[in-house]
mmCIF entry with sequence, helices, sheets and N, C-alpha, C, O atoms, coordinates in Angstrom:
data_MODEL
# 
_entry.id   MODEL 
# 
_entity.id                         1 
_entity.type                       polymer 
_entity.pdbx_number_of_molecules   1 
# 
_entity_poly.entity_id                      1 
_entity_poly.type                           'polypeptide(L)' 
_entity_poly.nstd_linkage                   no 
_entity_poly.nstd_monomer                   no 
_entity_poly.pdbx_seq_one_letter_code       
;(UNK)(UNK)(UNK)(UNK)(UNK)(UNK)(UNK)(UNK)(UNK)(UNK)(UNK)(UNK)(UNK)(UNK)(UNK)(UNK)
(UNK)(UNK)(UNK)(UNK)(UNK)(UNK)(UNK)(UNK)(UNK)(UNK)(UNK)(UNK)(UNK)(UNK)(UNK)(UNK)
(UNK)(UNK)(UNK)(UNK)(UNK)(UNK)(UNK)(UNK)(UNK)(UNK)(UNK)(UNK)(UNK)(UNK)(UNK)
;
_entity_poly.pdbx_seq_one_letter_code_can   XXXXXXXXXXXXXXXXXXXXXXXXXXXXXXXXXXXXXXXXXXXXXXX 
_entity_poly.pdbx_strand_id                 A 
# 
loop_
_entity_poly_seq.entity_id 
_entity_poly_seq.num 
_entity_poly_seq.mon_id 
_entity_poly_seq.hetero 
1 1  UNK n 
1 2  UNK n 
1 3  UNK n 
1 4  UNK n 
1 5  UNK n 
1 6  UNK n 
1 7  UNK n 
1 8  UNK n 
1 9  UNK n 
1 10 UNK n 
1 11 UNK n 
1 12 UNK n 
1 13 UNK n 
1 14 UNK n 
1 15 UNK n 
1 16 UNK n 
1 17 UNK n 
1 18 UNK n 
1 19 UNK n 
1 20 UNK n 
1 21 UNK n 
1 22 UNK n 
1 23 UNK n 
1 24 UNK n 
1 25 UNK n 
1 26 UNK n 
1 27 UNK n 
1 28 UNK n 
1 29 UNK n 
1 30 UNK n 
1 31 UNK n 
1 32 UNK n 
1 33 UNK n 
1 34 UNK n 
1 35 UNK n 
1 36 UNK n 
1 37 UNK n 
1 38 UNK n 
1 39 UNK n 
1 40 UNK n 
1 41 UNK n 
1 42 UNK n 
1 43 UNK n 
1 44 UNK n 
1 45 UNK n 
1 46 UNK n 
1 47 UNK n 
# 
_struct_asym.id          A 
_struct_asym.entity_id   1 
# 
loop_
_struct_conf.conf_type_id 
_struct_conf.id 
_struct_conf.pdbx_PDB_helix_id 
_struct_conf.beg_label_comp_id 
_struct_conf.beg_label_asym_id 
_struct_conf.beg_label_seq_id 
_struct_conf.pdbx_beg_PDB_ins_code 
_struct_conf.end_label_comp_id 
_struct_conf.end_label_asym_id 
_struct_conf.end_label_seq_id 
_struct_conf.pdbx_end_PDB_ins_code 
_struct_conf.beg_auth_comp_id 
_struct_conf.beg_auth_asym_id 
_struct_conf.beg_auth_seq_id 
_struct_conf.end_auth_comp_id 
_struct_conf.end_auth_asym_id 
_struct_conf.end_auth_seq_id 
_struct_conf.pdbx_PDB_helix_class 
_struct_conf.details 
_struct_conf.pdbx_PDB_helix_length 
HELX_P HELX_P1 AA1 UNK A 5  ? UNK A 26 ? UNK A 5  UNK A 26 1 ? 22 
HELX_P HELX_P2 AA2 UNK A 38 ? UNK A 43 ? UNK A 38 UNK A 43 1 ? 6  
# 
_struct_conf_type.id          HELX_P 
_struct_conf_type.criteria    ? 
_struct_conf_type.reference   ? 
# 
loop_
_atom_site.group_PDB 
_atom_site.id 
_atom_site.type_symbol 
_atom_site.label_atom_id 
_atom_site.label_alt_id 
_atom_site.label_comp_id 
_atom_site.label_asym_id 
_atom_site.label_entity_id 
_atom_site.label_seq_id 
_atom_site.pdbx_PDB_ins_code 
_atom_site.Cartn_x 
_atom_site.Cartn_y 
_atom_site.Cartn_z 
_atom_site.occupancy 
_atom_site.B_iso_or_equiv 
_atom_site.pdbx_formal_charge 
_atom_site.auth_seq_id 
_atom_site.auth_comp_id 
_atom_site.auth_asym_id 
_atom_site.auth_atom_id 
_atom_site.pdbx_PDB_model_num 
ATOM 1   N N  . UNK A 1 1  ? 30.901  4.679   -13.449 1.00 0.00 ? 1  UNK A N  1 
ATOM 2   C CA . UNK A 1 1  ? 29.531  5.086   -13.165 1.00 0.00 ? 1  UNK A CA 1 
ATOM 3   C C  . UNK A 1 1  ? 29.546  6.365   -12.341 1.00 0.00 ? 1  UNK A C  1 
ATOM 4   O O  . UNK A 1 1  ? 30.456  6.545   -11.531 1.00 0.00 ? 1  UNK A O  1 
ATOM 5   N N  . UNK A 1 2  ? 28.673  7.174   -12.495 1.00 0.00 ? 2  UNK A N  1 
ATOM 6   C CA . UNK A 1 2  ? 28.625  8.560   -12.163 1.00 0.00 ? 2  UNK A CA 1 
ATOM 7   C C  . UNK A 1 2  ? 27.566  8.133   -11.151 1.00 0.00 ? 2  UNK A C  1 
ATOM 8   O O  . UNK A 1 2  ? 27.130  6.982   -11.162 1.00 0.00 ? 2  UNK A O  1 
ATOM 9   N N  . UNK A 1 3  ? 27.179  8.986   -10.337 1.00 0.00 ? 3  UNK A N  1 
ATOM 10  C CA . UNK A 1 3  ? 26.299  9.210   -9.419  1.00 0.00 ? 3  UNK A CA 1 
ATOM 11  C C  . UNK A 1 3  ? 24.904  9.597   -9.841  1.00 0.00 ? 3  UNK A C  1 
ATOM 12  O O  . UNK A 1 3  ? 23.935  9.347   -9.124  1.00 0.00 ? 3  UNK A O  1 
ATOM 13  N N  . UNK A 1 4  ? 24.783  10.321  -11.218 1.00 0.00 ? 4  UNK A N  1 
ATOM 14  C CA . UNK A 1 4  ? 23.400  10.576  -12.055 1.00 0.00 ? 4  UNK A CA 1 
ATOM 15  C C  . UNK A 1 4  ? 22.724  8.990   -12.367 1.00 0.00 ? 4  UNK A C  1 
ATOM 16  O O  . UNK A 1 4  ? 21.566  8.682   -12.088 1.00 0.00 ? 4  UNK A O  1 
ATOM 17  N N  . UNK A 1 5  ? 23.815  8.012   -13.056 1.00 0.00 ? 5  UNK A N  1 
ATOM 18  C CA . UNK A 1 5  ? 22.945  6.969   -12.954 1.00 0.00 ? 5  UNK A CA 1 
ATOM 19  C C  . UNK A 1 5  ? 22.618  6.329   -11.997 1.00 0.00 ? 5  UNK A C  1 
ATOM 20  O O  . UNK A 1 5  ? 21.473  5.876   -11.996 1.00 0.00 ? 5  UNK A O  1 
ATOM 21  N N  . UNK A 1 6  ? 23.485  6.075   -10.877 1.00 0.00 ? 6  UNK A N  1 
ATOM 22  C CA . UNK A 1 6  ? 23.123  5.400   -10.280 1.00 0.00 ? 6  UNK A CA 1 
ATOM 23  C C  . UNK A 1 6  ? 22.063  6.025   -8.911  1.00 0.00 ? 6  UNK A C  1 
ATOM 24  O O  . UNK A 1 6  ? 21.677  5.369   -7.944  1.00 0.00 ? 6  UNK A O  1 
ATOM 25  N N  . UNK A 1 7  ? 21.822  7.230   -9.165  1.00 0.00 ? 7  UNK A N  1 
ATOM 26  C CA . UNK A 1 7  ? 20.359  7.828   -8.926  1.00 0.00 ? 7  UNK A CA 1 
ATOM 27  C C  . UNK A 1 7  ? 19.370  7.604   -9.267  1.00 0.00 ? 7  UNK A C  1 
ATOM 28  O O  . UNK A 1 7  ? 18.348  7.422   -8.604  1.00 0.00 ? 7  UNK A O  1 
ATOM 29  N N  . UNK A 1 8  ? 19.619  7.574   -10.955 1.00 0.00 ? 8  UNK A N  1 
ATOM 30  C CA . UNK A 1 8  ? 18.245  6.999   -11.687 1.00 0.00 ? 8  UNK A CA 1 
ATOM 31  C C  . UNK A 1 8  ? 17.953  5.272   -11.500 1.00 0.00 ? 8  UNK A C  1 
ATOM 32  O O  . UNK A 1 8  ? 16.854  4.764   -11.276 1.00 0.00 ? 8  UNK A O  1 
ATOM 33  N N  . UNK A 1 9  ? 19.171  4.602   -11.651 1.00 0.00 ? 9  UNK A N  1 
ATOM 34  C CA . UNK A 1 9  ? 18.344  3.388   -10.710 1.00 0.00 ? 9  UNK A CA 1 
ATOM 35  C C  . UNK A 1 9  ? 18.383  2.897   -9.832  1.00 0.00 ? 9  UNK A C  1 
ATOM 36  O O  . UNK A 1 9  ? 18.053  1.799   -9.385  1.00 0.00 ? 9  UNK A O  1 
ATOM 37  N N  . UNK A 1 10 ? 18.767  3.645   -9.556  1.00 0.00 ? 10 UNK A N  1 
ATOM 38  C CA . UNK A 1 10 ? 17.857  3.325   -7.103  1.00 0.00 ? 10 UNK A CA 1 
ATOM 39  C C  . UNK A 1 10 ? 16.675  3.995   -7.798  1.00 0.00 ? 10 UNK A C  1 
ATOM 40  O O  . UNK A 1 10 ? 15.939  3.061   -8.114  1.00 0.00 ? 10 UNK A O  1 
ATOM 41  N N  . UNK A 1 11 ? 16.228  4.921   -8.119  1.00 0.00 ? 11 UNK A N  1 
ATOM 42  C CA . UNK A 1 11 ? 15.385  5.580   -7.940  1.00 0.00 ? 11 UNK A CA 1 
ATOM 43  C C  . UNK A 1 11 ? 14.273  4.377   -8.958  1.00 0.00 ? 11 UNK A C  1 
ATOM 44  O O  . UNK A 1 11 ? 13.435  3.826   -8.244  1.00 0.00 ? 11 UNK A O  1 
ATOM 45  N N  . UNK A 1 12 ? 14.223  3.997   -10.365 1.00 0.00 ? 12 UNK A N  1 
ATOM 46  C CA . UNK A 1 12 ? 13.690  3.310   -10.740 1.00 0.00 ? 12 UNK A CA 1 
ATOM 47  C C  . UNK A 1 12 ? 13.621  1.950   -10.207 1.00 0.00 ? 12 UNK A C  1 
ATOM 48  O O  . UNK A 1 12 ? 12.607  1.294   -10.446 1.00 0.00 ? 12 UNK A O  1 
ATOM 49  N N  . UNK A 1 13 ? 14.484  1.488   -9.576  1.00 0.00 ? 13 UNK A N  1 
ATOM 50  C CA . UNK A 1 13 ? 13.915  0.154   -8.405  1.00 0.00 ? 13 UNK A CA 1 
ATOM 51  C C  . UNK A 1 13 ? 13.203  0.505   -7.790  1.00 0.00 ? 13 UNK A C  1 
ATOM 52  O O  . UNK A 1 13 ? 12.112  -0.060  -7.863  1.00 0.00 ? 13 UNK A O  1 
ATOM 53  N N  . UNK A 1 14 ? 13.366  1.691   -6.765  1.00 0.00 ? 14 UNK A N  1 
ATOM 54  C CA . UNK A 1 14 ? 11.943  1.979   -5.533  1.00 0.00 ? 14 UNK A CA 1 
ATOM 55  C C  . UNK A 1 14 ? 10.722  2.065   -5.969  1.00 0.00 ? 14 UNK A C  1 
ATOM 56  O O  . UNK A 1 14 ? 9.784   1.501   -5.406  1.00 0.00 ? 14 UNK A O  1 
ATOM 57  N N  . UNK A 1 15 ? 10.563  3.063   -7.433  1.00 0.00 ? 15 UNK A N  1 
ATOM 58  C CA . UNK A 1 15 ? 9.040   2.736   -7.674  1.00 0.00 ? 15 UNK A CA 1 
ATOM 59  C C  . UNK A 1 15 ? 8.930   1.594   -8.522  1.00 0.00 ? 15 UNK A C  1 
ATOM 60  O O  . UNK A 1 15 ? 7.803   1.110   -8.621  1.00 0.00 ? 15 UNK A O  1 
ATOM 61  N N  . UNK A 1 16 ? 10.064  0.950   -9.289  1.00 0.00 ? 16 UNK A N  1 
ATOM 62  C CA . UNK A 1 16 ? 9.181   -0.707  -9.339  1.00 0.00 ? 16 UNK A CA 1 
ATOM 63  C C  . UNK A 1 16 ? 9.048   -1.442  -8.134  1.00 0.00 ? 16 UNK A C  1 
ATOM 64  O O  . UNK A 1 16 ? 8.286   -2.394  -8.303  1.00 0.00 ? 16 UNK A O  1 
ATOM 65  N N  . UNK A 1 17 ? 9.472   -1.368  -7.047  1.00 0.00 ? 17 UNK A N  1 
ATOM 66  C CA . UNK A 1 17 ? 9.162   -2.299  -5.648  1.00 0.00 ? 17 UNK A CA 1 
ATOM 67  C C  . UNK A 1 17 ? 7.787   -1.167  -5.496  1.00 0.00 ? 17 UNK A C  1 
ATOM 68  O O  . UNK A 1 17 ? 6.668   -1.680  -5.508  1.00 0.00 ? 17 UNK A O  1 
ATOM 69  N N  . UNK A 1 18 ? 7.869   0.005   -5.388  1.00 0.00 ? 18 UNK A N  1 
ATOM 70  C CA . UNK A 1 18 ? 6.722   0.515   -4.894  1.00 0.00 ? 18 UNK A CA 1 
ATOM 71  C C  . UNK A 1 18 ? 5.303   -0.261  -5.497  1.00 0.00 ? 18 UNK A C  1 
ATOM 72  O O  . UNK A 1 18 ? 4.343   -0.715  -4.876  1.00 0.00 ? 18 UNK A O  1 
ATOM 73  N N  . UNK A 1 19 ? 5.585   -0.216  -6.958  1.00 0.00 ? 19 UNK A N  1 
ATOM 74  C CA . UNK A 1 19 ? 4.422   -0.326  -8.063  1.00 0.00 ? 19 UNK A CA 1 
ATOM 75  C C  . UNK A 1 19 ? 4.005   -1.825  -7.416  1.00 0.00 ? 19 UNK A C  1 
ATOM 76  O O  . UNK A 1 19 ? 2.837   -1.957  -7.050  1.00 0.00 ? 19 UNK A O  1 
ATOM 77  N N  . UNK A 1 20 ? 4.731   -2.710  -7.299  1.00 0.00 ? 20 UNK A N  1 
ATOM 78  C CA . UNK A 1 20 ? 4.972   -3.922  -7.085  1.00 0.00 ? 20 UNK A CA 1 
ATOM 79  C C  . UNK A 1 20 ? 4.158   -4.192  -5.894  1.00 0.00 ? 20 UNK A C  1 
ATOM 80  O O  . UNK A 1 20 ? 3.199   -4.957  -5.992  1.00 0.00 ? 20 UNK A O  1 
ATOM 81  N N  . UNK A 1 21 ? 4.460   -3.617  -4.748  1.00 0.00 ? 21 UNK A N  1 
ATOM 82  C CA . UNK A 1 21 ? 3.687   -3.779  -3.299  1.00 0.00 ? 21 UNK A CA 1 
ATOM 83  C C  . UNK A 1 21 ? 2.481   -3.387  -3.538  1.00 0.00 ? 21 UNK A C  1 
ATOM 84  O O  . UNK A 1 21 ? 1.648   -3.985  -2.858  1.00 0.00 ? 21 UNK A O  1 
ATOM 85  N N  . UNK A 1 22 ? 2.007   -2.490  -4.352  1.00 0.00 ? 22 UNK A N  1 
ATOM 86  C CA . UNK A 1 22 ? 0.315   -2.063  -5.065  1.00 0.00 ? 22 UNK A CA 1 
ATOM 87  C C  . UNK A 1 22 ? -0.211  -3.069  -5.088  1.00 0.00 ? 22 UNK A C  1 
ATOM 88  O O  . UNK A 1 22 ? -1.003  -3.475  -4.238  1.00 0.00 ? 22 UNK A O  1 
ATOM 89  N N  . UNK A 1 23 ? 0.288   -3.870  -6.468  1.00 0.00 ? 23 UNK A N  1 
ATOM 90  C CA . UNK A 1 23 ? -0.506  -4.486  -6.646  1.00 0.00 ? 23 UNK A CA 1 
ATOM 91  C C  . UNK A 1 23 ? -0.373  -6.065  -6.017  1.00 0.00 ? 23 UNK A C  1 
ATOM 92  O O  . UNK A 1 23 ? -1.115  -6.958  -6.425  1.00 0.00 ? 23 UNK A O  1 
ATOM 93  N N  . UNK A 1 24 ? 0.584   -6.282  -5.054  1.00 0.00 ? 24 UNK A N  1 
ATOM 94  C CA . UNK A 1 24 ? 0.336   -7.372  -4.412  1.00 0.00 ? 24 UNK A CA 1 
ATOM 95  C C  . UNK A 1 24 ? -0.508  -7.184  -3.091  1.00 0.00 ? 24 UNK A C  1 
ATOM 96  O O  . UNK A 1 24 ? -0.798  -8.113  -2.338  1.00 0.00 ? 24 UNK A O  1 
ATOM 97  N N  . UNK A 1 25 ? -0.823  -6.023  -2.927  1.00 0.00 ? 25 UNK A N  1 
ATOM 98  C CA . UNK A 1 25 ? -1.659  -5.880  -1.662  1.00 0.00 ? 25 UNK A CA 1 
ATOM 99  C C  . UNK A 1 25 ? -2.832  -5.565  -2.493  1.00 0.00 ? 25 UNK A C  1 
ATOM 100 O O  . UNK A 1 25 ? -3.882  -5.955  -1.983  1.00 0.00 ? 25 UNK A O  1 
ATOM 101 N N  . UNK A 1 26 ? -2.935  -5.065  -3.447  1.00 0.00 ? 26 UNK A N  1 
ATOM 102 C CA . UNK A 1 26 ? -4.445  -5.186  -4.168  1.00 0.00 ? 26 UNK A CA 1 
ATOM 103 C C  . UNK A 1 26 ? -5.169  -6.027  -4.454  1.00 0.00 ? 26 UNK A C  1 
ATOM 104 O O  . UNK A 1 26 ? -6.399  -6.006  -4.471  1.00 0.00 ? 26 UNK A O  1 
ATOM 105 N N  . UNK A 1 27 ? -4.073  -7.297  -4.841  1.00 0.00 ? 27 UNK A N  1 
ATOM 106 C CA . UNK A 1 27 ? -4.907  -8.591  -5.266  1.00 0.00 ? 27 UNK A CA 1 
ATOM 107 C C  . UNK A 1 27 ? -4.192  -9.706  -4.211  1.00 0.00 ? 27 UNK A C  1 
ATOM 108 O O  . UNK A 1 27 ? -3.279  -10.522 -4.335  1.00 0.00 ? 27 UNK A O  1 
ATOM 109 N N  . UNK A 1 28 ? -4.747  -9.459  -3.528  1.00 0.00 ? 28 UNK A N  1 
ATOM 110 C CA . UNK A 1 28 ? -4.412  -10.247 -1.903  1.00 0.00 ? 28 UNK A CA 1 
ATOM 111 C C  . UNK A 1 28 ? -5.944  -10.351 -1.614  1.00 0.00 ? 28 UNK A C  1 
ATOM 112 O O  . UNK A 1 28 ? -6.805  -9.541  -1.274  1.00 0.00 ? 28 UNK A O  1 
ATOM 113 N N  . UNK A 1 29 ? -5.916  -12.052 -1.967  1.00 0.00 ? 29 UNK A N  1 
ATOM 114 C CA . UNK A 1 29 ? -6.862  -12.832 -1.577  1.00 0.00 ? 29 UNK A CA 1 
ATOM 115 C C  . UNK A 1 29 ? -7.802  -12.664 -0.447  1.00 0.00 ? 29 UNK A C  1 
ATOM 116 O O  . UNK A 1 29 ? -8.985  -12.965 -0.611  1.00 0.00 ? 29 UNK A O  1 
ATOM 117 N N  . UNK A 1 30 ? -7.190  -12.006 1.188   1.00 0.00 ? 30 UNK A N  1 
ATOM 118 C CA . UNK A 1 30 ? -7.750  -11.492 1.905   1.00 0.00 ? 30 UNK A CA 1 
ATOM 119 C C  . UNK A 1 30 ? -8.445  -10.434 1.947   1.00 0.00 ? 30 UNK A C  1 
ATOM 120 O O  . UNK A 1 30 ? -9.136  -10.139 2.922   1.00 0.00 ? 30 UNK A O  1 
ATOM 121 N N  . UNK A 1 31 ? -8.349  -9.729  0.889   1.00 0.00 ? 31 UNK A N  1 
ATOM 122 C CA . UNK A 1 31 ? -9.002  -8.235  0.447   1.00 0.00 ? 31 UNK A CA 1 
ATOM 123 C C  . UNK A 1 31 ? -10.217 -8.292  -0.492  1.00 0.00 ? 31 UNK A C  1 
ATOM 124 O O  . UNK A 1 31 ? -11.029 -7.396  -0.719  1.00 0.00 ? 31 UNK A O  1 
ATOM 125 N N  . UNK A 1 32 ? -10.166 -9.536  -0.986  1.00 0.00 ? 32 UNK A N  1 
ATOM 126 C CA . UNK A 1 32 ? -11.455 -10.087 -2.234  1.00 0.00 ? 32 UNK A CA 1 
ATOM 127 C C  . UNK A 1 32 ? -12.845 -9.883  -2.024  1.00 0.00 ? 32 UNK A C  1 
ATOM 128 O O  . UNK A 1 32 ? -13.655 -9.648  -2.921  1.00 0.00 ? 32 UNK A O  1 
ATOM 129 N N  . UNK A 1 33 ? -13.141 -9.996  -0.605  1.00 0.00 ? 33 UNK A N  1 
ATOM 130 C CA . UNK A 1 33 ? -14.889 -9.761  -0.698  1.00 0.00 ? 33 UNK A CA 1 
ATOM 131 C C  . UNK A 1 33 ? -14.435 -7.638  -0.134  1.00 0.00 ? 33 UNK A C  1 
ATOM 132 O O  . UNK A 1 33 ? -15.418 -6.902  -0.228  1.00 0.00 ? 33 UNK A O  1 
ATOM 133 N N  . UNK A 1 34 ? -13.484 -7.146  0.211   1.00 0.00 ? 34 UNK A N  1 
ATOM 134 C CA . UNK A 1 34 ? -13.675 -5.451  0.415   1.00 0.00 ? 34 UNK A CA 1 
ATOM 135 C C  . UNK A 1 34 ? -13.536 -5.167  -1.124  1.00 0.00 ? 34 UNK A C  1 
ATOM 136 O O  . UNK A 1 34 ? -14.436 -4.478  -1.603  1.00 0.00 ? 34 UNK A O  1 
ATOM 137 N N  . UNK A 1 35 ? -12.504 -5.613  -2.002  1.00 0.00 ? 35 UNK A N  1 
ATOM 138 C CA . UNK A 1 35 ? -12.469 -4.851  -3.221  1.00 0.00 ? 35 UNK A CA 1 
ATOM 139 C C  . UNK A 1 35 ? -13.671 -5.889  -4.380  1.00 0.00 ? 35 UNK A C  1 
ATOM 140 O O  . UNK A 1 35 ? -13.551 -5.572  -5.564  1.00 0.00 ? 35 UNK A O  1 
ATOM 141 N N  . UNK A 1 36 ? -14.450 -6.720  -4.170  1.00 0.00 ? 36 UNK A N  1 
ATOM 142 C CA . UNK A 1 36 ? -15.320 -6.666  -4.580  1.00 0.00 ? 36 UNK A CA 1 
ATOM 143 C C  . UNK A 1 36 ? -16.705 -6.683  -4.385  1.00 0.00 ? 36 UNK A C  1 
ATOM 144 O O  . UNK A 1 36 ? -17.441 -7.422  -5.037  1.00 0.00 ? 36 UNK A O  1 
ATOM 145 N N  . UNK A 1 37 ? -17.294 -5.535  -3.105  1.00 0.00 ? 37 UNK A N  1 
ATOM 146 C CA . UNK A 1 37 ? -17.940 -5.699  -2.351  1.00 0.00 ? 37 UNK A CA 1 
ATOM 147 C C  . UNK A 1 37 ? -18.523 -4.294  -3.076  1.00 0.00 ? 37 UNK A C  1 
ATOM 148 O O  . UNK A 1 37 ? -19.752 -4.343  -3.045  1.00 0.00 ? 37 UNK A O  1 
ATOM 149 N N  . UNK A 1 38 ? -18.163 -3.364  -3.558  1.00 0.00 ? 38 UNK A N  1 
ATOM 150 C CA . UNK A 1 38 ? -18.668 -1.920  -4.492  1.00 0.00 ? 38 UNK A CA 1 
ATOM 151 C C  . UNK A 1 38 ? -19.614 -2.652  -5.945  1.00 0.00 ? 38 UNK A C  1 
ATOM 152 O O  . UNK A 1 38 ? -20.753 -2.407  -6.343  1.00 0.00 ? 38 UNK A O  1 
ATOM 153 N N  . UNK A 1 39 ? -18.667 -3.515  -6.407  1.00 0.00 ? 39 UNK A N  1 
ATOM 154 C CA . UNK A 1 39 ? -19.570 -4.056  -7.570  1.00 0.00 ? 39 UNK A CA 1 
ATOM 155 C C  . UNK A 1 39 ? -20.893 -4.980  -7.120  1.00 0.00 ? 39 UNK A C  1 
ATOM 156 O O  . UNK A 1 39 ? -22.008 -4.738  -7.581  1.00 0.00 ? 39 UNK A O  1 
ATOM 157 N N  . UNK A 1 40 ? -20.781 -5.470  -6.689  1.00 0.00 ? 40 UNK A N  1 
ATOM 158 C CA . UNK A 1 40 ? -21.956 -6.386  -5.876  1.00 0.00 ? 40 UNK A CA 1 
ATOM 159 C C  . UNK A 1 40 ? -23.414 -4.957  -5.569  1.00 0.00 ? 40 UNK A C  1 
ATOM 160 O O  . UNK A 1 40 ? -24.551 -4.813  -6.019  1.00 0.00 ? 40 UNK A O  1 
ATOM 161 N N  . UNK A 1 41 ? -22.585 -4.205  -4.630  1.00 0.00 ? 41 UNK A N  1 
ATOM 162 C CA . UNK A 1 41 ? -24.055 -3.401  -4.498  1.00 0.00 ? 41 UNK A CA 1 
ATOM 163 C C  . UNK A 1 41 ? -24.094 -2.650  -5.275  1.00 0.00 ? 41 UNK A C  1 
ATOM 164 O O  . UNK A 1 41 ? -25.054 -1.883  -5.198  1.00 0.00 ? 41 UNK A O  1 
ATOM 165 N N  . UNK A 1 42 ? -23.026 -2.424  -6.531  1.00 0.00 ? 42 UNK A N  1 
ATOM 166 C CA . UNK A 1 42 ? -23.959 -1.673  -7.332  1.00 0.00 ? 42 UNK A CA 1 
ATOM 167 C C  . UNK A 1 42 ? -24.912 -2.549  -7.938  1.00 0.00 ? 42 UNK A C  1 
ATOM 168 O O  . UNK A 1 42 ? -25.859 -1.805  -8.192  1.00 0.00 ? 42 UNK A O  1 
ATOM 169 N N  . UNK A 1 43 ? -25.153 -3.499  -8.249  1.00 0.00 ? 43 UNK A N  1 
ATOM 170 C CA . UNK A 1 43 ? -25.623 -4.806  -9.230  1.00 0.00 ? 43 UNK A CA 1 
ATOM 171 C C  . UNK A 1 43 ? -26.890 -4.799  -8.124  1.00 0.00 ? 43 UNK A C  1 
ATOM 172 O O  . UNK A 1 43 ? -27.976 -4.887  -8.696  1.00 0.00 ? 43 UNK A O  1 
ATOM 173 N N  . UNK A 1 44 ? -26.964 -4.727  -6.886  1.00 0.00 ? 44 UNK A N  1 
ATOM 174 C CA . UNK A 1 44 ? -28.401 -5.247  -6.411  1.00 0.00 ? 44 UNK A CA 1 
ATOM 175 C C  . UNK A 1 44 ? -28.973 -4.449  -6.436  1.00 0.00 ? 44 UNK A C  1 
ATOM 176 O O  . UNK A 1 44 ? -28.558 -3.294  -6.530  1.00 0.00 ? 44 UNK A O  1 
ATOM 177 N N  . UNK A 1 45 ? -30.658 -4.955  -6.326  1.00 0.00 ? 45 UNK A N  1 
ATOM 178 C CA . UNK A 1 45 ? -32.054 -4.255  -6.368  1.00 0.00 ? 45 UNK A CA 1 
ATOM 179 C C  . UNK A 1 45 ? -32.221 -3.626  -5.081  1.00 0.00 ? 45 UNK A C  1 
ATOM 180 O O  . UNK A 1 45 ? -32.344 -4.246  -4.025  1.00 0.00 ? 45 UNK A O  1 
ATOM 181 N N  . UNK A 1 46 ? -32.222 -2.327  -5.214  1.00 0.00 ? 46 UNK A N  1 
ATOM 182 C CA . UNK A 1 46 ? -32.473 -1.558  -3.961  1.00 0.00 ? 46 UNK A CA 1 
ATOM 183 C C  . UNK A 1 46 ? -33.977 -1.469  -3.658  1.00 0.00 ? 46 UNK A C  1 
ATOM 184 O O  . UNK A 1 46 ? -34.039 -0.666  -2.727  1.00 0.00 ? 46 UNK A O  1 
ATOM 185 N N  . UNK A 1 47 ? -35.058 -1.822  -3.919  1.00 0.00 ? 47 UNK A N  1 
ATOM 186 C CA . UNK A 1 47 ? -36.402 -1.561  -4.090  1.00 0.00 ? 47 UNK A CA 1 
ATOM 187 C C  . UNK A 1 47 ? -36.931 -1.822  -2.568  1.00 0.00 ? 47 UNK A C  1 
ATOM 188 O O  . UNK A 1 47 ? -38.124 -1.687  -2.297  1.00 0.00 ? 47 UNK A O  1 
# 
């Protein structure tokens, strides 16, 4: 193994762990009424 690959995967692990921490902090149950709190007021009657 040369050092080119094993650049390319360190490097392709970090952004799958990166990609990975996205979306487990995105859909983290504690975050549910902030990330669906935009759709809600768009949906209500502002009158």
């Amino acid at each position: 193994m040369n050092f080119q690959i094993i650049a390319y995967t360190g490097f392709t692990f970090i952004l799958a762990t990166v990609f990975a921490g996205i979306i487990i902090y995105y859909y983290n149950p504690k975050r549910k009424k902030e990330v669906e709190e935009p759709k809600h007021r768009m949906l209500r009657n502002d009158d």
